[in-house]
N, CA, C and O atoms as CSV, one atom per row, in Angstrom:
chain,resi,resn,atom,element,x,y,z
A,1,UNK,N,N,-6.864,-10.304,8.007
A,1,UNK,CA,C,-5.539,-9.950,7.575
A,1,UNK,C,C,-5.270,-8.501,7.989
A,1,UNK,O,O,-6.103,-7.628,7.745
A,2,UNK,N,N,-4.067,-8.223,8.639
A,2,UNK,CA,C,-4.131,-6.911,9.265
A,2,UNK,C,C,-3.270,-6.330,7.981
A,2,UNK,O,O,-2.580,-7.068,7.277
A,3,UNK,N,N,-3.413,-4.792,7.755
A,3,UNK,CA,C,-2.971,-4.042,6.746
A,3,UNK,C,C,-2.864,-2.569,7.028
A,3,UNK,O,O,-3.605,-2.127,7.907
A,4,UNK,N,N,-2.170,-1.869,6.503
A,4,UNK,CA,C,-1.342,-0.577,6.350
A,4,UNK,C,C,-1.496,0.029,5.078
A,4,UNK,O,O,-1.128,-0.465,4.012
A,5,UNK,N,N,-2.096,1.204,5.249
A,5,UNK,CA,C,-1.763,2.899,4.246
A,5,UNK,C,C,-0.633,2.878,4.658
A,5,UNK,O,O,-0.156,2.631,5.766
A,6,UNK,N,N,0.047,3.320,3.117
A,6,UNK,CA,C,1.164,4.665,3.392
A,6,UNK,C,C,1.450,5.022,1.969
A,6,UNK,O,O,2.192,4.508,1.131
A,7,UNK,N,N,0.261,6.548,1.926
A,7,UNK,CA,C,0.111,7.643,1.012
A,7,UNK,C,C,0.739,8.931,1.494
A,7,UNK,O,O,1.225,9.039,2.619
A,8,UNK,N,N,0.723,9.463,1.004
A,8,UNK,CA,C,1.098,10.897,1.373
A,8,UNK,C,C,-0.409,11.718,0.578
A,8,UNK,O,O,-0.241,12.903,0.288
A,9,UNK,N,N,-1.101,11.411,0.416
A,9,UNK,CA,C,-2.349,12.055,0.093
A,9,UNK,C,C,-3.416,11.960,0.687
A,9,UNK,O,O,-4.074,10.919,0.675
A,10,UNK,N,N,-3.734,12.917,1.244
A,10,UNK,CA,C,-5.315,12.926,2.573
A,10,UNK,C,C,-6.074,11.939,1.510
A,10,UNK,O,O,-6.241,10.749,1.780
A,11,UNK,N,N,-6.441,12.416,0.499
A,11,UNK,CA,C,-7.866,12.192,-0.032
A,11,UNK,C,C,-7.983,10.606,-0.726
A,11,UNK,O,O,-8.873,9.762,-0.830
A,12,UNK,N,N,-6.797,10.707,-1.059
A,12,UNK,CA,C,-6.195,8.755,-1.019
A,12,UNK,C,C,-6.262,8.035,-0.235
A,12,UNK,O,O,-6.824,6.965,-0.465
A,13,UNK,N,N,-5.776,8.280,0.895
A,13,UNK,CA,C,-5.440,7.784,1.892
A,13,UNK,C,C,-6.711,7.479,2.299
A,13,UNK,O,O,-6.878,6.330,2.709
A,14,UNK,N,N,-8.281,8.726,2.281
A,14,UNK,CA,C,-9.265,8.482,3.044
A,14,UNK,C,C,-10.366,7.186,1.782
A,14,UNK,O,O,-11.418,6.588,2.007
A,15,UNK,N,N,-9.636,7.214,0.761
A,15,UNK,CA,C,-10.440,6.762,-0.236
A,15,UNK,C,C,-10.177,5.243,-0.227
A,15,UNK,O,O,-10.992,4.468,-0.728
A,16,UNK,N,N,-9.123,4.855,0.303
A,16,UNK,CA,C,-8.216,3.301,0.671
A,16,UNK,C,C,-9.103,3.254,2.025
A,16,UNK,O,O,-9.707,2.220,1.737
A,17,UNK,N,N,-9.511,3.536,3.012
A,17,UNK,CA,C,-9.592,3.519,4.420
A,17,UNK,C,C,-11.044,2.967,4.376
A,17,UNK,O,O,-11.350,2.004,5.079
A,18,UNK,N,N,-12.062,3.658,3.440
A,18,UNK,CA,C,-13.405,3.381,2.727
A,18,UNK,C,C,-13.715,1.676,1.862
A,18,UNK,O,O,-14.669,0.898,1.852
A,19,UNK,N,N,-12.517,1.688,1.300
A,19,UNK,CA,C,-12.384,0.542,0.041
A,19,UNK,C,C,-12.059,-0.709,1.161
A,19,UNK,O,O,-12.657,-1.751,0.890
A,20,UNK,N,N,-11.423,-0.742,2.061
A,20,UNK,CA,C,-10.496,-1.873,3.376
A,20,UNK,C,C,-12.133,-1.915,4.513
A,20,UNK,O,O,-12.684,-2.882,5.039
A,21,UNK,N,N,-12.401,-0.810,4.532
A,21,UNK,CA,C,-13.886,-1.012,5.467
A,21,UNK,C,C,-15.080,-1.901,5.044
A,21,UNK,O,O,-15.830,-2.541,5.782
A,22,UNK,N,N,-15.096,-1.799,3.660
A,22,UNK,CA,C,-15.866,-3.228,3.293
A,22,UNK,C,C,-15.471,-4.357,3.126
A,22,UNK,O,O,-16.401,-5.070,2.747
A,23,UNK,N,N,-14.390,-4.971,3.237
A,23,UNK,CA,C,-13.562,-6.440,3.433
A,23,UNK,C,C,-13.685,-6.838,4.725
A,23,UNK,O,O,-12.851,-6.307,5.459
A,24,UNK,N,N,-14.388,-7.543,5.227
A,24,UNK,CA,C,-14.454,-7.934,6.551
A,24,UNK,C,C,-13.276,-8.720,7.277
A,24,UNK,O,O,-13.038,-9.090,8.426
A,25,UNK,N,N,-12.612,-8.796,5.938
A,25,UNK,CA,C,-11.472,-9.821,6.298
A,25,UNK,C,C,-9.859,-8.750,6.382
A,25,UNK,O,O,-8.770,-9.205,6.732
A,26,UNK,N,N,-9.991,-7.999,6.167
A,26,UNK,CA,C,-9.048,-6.698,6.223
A,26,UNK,C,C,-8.854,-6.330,7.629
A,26,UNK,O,O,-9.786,-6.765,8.305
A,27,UNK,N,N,-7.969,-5.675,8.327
A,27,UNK,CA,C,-8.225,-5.168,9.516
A,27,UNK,C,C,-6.627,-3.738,9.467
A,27,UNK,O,O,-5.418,-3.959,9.525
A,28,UNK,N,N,-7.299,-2.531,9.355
A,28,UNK,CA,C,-6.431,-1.698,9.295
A,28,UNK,C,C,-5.870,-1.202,10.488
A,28,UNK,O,O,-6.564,-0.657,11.346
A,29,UNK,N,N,-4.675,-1.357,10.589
A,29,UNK,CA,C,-3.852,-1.369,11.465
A,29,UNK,C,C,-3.343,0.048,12.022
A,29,UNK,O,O,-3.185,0.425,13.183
A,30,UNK,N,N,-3.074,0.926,10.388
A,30,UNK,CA,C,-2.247,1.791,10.379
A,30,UNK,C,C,-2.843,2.688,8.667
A,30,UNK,O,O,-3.198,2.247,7.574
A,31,UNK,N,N,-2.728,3.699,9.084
A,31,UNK,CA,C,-2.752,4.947,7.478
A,31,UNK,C,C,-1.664,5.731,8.161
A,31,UNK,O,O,-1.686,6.204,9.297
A,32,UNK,N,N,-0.530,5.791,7.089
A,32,UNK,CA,C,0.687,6.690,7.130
A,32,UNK,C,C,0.857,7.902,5.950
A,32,UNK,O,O,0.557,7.578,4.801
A,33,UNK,N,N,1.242,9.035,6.154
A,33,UNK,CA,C,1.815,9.685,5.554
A,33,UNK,C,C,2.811,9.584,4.425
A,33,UNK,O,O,2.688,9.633,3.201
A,34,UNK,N,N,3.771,9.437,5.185
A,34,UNK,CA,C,5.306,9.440,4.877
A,34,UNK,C,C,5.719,8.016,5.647
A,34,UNK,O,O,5.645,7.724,6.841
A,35,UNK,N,N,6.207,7.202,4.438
A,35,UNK,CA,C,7.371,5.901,4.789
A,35,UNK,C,C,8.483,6.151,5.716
A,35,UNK,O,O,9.435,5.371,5.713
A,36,UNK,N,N,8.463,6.949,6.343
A,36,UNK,CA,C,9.332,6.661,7.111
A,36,UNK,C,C,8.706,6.319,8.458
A,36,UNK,O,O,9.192,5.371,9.075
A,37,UNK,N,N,7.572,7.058,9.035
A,37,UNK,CA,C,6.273,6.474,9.969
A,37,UNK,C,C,6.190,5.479,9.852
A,37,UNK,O,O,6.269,4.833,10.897
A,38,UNK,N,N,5.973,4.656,8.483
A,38,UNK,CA,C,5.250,3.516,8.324
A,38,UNK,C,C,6.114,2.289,8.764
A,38,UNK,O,O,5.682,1.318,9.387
A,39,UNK,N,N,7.949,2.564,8.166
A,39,UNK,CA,C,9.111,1.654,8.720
A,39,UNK,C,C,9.050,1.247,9.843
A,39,UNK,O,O,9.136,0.077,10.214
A,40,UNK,N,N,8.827,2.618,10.752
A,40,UNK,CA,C,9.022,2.526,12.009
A,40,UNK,C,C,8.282,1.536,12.911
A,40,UNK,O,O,8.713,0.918,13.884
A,41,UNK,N,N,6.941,1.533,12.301
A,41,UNK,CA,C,5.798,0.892,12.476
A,41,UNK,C,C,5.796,-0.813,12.513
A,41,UNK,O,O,5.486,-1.596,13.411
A,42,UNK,N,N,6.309,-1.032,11.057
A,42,UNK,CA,C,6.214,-1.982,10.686
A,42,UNK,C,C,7.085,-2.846,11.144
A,42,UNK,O,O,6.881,-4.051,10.999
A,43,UNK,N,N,8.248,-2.350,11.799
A,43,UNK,CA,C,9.610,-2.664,12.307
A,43,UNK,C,C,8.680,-3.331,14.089
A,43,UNK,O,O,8.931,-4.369,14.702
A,44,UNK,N,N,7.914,-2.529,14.342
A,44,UNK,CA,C,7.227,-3.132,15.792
A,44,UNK,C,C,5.849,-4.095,15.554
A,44,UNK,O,O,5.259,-4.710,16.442
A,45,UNK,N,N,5.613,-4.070,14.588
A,45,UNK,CA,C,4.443,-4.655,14.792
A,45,UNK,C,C,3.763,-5.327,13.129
A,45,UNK,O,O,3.925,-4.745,12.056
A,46,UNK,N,N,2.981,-6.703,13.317
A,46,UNK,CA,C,3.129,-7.374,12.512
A,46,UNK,C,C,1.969,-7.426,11.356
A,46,UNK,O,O,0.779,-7.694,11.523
A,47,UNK,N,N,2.746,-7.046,9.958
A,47,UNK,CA,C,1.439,-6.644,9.176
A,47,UNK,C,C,1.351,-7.523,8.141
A,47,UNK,O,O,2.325,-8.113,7.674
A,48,UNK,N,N,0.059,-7.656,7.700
A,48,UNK,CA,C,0.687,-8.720,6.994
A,48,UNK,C,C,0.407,-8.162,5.129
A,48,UNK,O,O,0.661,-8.995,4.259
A,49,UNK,N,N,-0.165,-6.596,4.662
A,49,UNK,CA,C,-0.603,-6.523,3.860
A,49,UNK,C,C,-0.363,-4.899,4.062
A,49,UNK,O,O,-0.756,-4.291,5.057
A,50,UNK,N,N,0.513,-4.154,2.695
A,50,UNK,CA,C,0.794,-2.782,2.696
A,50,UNK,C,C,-0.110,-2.154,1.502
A,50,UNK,O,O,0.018,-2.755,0.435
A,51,UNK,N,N,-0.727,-1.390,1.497
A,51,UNK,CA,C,-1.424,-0.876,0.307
A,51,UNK,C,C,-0.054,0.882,0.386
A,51,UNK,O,O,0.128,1.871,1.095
A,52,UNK,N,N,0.458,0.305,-0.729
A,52,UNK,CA,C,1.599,1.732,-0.703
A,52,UNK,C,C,1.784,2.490,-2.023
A,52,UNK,O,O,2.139,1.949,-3.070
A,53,UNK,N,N,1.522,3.738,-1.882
A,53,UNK,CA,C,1.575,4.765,-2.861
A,53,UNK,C,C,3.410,4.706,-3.412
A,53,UNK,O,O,4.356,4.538,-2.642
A,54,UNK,N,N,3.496,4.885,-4.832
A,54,UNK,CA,C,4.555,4.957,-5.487
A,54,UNK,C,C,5.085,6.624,-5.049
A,54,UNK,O,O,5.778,6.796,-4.046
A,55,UNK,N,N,4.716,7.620,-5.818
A,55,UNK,CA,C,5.591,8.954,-5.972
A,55,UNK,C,C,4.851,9.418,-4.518
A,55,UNK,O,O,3.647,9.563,-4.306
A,56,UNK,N,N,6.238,9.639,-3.393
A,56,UNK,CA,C,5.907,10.195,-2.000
A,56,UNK,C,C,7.135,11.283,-1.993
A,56,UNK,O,O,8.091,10.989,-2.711
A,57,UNK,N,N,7.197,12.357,-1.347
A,57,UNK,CA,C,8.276,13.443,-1.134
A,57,UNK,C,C,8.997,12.665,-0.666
A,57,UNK,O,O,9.908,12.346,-1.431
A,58,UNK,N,N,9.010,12.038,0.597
A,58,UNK,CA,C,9.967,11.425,1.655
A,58,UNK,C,C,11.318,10.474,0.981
A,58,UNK,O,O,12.536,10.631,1.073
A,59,UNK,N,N,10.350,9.280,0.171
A,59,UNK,CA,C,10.818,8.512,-0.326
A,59,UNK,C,C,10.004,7.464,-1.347
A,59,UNK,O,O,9.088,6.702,-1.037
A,60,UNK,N,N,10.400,7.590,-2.193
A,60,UNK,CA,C,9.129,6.667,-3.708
A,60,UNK,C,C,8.838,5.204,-2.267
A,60,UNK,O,O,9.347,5.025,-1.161
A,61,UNK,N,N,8.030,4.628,-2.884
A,61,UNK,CA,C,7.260,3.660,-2.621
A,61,UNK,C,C,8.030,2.421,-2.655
A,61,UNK,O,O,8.245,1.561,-1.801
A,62,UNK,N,N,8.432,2.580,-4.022
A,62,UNK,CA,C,9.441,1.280,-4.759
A,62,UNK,C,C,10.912,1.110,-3.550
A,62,UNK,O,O,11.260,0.111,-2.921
A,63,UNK,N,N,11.644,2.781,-3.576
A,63,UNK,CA,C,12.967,2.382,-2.579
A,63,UNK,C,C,12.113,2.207,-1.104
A,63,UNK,O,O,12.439,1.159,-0.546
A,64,UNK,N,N,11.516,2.671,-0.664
A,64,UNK,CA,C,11.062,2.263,0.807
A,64,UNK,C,C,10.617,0.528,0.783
A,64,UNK,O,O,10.701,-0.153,1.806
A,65,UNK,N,N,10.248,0.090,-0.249
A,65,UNK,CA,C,10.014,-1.191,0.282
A,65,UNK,C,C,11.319,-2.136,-0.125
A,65,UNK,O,O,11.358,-3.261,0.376
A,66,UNK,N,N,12.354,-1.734,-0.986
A,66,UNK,CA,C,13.911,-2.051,-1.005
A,66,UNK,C,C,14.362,-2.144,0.435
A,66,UNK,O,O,14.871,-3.184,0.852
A,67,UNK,N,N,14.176,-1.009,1.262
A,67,UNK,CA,C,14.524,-0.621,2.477
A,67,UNK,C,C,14.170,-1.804,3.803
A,67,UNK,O,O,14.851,-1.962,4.816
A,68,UNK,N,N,12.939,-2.517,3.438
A,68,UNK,CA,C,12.374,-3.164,4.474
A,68,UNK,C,C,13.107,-4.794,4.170
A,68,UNK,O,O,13.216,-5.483,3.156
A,69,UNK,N,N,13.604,-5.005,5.911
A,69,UNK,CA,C,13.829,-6.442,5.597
A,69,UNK,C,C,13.259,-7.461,5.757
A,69,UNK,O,O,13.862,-8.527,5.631
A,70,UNK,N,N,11.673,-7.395,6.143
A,70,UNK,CA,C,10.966,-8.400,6.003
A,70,UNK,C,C,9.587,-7.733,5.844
A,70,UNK,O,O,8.908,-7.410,6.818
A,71,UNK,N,N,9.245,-7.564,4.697
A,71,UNK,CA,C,8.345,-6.969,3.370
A,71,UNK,C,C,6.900,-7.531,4.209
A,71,UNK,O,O,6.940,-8.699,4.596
A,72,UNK,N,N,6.027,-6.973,4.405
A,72,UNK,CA,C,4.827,-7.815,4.404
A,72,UNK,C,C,3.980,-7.607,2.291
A,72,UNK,O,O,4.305,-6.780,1.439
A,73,UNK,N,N,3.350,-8.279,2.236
A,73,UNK,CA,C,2.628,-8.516,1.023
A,73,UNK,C,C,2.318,-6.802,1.048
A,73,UNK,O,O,2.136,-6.023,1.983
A,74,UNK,N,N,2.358,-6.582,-0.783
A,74,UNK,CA,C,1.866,-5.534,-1.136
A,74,UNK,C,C,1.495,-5.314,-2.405
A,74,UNK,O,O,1.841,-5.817,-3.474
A,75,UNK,N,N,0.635,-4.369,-2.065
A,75,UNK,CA,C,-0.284,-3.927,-3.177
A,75,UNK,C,C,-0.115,-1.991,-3.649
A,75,UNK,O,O,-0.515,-0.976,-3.081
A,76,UNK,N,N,0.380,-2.137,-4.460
A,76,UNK,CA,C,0.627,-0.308,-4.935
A,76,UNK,C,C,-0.080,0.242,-5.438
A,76,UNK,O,O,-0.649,-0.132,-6.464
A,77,UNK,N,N,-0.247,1.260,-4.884
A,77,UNK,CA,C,-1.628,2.217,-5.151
A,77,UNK,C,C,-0.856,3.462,-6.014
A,77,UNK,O,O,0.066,4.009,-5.410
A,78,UNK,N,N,-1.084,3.818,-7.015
A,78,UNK,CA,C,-0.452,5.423,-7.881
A,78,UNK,C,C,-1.091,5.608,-9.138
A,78,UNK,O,O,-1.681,4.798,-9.853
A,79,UNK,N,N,-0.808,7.140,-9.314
A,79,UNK,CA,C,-1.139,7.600,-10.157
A,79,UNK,C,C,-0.539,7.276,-11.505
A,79,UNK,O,O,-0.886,7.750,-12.587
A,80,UNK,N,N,0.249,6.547,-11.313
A,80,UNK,CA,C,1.622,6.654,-12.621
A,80,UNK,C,C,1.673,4.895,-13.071
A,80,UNK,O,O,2.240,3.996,-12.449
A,81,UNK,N,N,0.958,4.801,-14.226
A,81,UNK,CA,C,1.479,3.342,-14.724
A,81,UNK,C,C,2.739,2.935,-14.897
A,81,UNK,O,O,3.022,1.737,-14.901
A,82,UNK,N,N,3.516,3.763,-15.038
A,82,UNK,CA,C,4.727,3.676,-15.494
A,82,UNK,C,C,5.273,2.734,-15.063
A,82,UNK,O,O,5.735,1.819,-15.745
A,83,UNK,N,N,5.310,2.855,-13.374
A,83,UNK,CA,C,6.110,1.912,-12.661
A,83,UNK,C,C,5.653,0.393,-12.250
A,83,UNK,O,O,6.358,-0.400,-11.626
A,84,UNK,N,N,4.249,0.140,-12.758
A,84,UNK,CA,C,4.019,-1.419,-13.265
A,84,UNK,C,C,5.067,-2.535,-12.973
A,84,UNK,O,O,5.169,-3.249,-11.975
A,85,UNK,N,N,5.944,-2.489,-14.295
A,85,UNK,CA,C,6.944,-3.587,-14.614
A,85,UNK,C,C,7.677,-3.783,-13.209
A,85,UNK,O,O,7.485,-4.807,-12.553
A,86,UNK,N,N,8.928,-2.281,-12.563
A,86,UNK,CA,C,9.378,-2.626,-11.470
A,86,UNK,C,C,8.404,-2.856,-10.271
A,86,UNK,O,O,9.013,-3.244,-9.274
A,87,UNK,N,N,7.721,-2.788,-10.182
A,87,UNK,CA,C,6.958,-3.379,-9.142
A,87,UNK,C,C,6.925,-4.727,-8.349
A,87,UNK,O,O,7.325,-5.113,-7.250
A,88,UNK,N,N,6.191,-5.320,-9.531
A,88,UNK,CA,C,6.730,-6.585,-10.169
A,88,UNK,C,C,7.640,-7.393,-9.457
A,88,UNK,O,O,7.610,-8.231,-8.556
A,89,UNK,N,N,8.795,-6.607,-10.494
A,89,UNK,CA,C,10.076,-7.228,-9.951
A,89,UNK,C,C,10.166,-7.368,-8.561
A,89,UNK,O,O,10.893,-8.245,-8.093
A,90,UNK,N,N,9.439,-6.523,-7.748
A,90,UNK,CA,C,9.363,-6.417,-5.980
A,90,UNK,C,C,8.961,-7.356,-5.388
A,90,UNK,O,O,9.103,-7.697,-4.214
A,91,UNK,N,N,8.268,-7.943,-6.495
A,91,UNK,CA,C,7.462,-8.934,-5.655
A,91,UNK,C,C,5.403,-8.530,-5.507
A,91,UNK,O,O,4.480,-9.321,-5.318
A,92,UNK,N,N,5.388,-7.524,-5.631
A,92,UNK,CA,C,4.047,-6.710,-5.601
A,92,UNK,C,C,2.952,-7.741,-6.135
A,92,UNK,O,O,2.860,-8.190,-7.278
A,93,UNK,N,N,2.192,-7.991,-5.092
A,93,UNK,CA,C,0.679,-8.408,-5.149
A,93,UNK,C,C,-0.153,-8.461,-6.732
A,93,UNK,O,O,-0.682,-9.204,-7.558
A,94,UNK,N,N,0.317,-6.617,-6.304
A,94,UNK,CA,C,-1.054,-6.141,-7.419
A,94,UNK,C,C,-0.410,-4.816,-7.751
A,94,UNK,O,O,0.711,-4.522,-7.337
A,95,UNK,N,N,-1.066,-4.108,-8.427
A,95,UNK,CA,C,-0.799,-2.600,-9.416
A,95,UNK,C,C,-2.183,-1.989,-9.186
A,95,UNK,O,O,-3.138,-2.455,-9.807
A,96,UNK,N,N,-2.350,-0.969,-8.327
A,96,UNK,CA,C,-3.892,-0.220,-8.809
A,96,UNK,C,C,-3.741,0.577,-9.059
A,96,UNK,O,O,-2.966,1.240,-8.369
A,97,UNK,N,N,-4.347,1.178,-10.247
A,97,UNK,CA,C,-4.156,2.833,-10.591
A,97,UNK,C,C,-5.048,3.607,-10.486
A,97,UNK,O,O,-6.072,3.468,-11.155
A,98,UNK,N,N,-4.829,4.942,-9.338
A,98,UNK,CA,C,-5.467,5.205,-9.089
A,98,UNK,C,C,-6.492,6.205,-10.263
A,98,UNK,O,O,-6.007,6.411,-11.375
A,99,UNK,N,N,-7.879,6.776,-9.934
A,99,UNK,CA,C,-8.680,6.433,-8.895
A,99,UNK,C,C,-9.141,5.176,-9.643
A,99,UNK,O,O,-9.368,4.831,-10.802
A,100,UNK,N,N,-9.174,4.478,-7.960
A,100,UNK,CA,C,-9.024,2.985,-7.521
A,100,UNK,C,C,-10.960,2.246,-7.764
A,100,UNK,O,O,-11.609,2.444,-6.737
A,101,UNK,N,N,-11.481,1.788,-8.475
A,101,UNK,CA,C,-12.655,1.405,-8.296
A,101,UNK,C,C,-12.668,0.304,-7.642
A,101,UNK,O,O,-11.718,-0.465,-7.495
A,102,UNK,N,N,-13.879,0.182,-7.178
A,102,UNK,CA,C,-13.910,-0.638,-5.532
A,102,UNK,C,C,-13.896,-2.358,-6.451
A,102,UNK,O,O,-13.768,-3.447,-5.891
A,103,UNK,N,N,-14.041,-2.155,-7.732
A,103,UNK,CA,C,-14.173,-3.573,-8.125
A,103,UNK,C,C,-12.532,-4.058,-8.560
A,103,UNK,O,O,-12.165,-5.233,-8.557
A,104,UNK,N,N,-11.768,-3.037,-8.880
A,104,UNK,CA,C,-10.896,-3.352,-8.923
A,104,UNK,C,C,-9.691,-3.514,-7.534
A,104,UNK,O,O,-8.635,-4.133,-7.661
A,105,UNK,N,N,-10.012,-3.004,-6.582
A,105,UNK,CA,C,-9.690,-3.093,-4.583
A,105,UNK,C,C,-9.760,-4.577,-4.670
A,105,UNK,O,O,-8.892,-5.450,-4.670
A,106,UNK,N,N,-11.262,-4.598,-4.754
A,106,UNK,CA,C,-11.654,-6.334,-4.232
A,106,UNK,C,C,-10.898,-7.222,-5.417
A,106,UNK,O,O,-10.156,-8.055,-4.896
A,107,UNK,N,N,-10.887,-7.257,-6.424
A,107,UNK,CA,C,-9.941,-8.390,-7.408
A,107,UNK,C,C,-8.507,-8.701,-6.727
A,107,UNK,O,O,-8.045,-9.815,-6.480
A,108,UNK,N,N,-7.807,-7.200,-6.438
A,108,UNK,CA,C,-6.419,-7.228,-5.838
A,108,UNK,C,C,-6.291,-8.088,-4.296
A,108,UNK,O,O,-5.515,-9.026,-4.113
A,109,UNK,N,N,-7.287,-7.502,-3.209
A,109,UNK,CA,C,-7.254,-8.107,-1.949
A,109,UNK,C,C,-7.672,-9.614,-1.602
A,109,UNK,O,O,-7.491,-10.177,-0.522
A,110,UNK,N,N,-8.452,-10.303,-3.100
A,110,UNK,CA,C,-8.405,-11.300,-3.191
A,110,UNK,C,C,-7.890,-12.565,-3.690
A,110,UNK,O,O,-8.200,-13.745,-3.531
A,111,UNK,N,N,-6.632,-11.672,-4.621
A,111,UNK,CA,C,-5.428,-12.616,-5.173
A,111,UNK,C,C,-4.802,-13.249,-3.867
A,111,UNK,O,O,-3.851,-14.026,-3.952
């Protein structure tokens, strides 16, 4: 299953990149910054699985994937429970809060 970062945090970002390297069945495509890289991206080429951070400068997590018109599956990675419920409503996989334990990675990538 090919899949996509898009954190705006180095140390997240490198901590997701670690957690996707032991799924043999994962294949990372892409680690983004900022959603707006990642649109661009995703707009060319076919993913089938977003691991995406909620609170980003550019643009929250939640409106960037409003933004996309054909969503691949996702899973939200943040610091903030808060935003749980709307998630949800998105359609969202899964909820991980970070920091992410690898037992809780593998429960999500295997729903």
């Amino acid at each position: 299953m090919n899949c996509i970062i898009v954190d705006d945090e180095p140390l997240a970002r490198k901590g997701m990149e670690m957690n996707i390297a032991t799924v043999e069945s994962l294949e990372l495509l892409g680690s983004f910054s900022n959603p707006l890289a990642a649109g661009d991206f995703l707009r060319k080429t076919n993913v089938d699985l977003m691991f995406l951070d909620i609170n980003m400068p550019e643009l929250s997590g939640l409106d960037f994937l409003k933004t996309l018109r054909h969503a691949p599956m996702v899973i939200f990675t943040t610091a903030y429970p808060q935003y749980a419920l709307e998630s949800y409503e998105l359609d969202a996989i899964d909820y991980l809060v970070k920091p992410i334990r690898i037992e809780r990675f593998l429960k999500a990538v295997n729903k």
